[in-house]
C-alpha positions in Angstrom: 0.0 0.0 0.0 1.2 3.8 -0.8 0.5 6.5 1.5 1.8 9.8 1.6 3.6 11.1 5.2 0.5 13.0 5.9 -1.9 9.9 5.2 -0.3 7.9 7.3 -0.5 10.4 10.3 -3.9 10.6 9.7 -4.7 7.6 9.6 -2.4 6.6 12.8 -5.0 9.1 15.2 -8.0 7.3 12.9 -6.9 4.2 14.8 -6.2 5.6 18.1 -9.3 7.3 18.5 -11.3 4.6 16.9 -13.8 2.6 19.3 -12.7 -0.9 18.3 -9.3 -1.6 18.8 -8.6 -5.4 17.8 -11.0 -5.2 14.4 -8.5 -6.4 11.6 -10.4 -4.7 9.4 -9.4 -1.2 8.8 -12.8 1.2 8.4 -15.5 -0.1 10.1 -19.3 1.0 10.5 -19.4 3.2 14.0 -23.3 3.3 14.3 -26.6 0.9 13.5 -26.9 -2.9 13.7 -23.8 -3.1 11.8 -21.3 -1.6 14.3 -18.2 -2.6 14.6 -18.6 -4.4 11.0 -16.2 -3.9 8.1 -17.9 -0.9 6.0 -18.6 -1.7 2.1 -17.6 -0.5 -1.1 -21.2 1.4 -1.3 -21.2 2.4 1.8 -18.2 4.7 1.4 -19.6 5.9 -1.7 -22.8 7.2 0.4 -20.3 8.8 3.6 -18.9 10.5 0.3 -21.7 11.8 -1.2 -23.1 13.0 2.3 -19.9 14.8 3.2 -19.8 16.2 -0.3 -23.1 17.7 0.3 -22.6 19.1 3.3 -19.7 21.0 1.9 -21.4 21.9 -0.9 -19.5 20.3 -3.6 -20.6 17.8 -6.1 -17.7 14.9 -6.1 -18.0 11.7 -5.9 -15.8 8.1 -5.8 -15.5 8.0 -9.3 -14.5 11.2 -9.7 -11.4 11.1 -7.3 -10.4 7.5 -9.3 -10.6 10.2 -12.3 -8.4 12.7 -11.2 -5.7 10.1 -9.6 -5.3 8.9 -12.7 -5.1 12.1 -14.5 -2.8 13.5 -12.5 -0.5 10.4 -12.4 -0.6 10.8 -16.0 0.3 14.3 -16.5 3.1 13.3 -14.1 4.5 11.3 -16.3 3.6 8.1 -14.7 3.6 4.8 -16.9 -0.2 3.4 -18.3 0.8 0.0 -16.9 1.8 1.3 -13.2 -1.8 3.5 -13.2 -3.8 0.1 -14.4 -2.0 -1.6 -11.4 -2.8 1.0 -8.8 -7.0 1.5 -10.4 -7.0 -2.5 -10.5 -8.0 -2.5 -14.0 -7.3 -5.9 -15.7 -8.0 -4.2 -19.3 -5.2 -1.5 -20.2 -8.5 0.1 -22.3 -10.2 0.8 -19.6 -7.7 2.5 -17.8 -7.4 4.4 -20.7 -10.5 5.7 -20.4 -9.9 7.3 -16.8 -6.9 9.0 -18.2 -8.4 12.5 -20.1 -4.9 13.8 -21.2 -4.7 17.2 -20.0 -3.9 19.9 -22.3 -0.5 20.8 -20.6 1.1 16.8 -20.9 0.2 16.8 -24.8 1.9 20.5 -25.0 4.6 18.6 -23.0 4.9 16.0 -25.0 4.7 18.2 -28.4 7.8 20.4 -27.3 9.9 17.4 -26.2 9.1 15.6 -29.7 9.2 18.7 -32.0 12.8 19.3 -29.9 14.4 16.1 -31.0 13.2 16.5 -34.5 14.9 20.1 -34.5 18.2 18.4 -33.8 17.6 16.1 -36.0 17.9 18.6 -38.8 20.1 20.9 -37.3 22.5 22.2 -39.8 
């Protein structure tokens, strides 16, 4: 698993302050007839879309898996290594989540059009 410094912190006081310490499981349900159980897939989609409205913005699951793999992307990260980290097992679909931002394909135009320059350099 990857996690960024500040991920990790935060989710080090997640567990600390959490109410069940020996789950192995790591987000569970904190309310309901389902405390204490492992929350689904669905069921951080809704937390999502109710925090989302709460602060007024209109984002959802799919739309972070979107971005990620944009930004990877326009980092210069490889297809392959942004299939592996979505879990895609088709390297199509992946490239559907990647919308090729207008600053890698200028990016990408410079650094070609420069080699062909020295190419035909006098």
């Amino acid at each position: 698993m990857y996690l960024s410094h500040d991920a990790q912190q935060a989710l080090l006081e997640y567990l600390k302050a959490r109410s069940f310490y020996r789950a192995k499981r790591l987000f569970l349900v904190d309310k309901g007839r389902c405390k204490g159980n492992p929350i689904s897939v669905r069921g951080i989609q809704k937390r999502m879309e109710h925090y989302a409205r709460q602060a007024g913005l209109k984002v959802c699951c799919q739309q972070l898996r979107h971005t990620m793999a944009t930004q990877l992307l326009n980092a210069d990260a490889d297809l392959v290594t942004i299939q592996d980290l979505l879990g895609h097992s088709r390297i199509k679909t992946t490239q559907r989540y990647c919308q090729v931002s207008n600053l890698k394909v200028q990016r990408d135009y410079q650094n070609a059009i420069g080699k062909v320059m020295q190419r035909h350099a006098l």
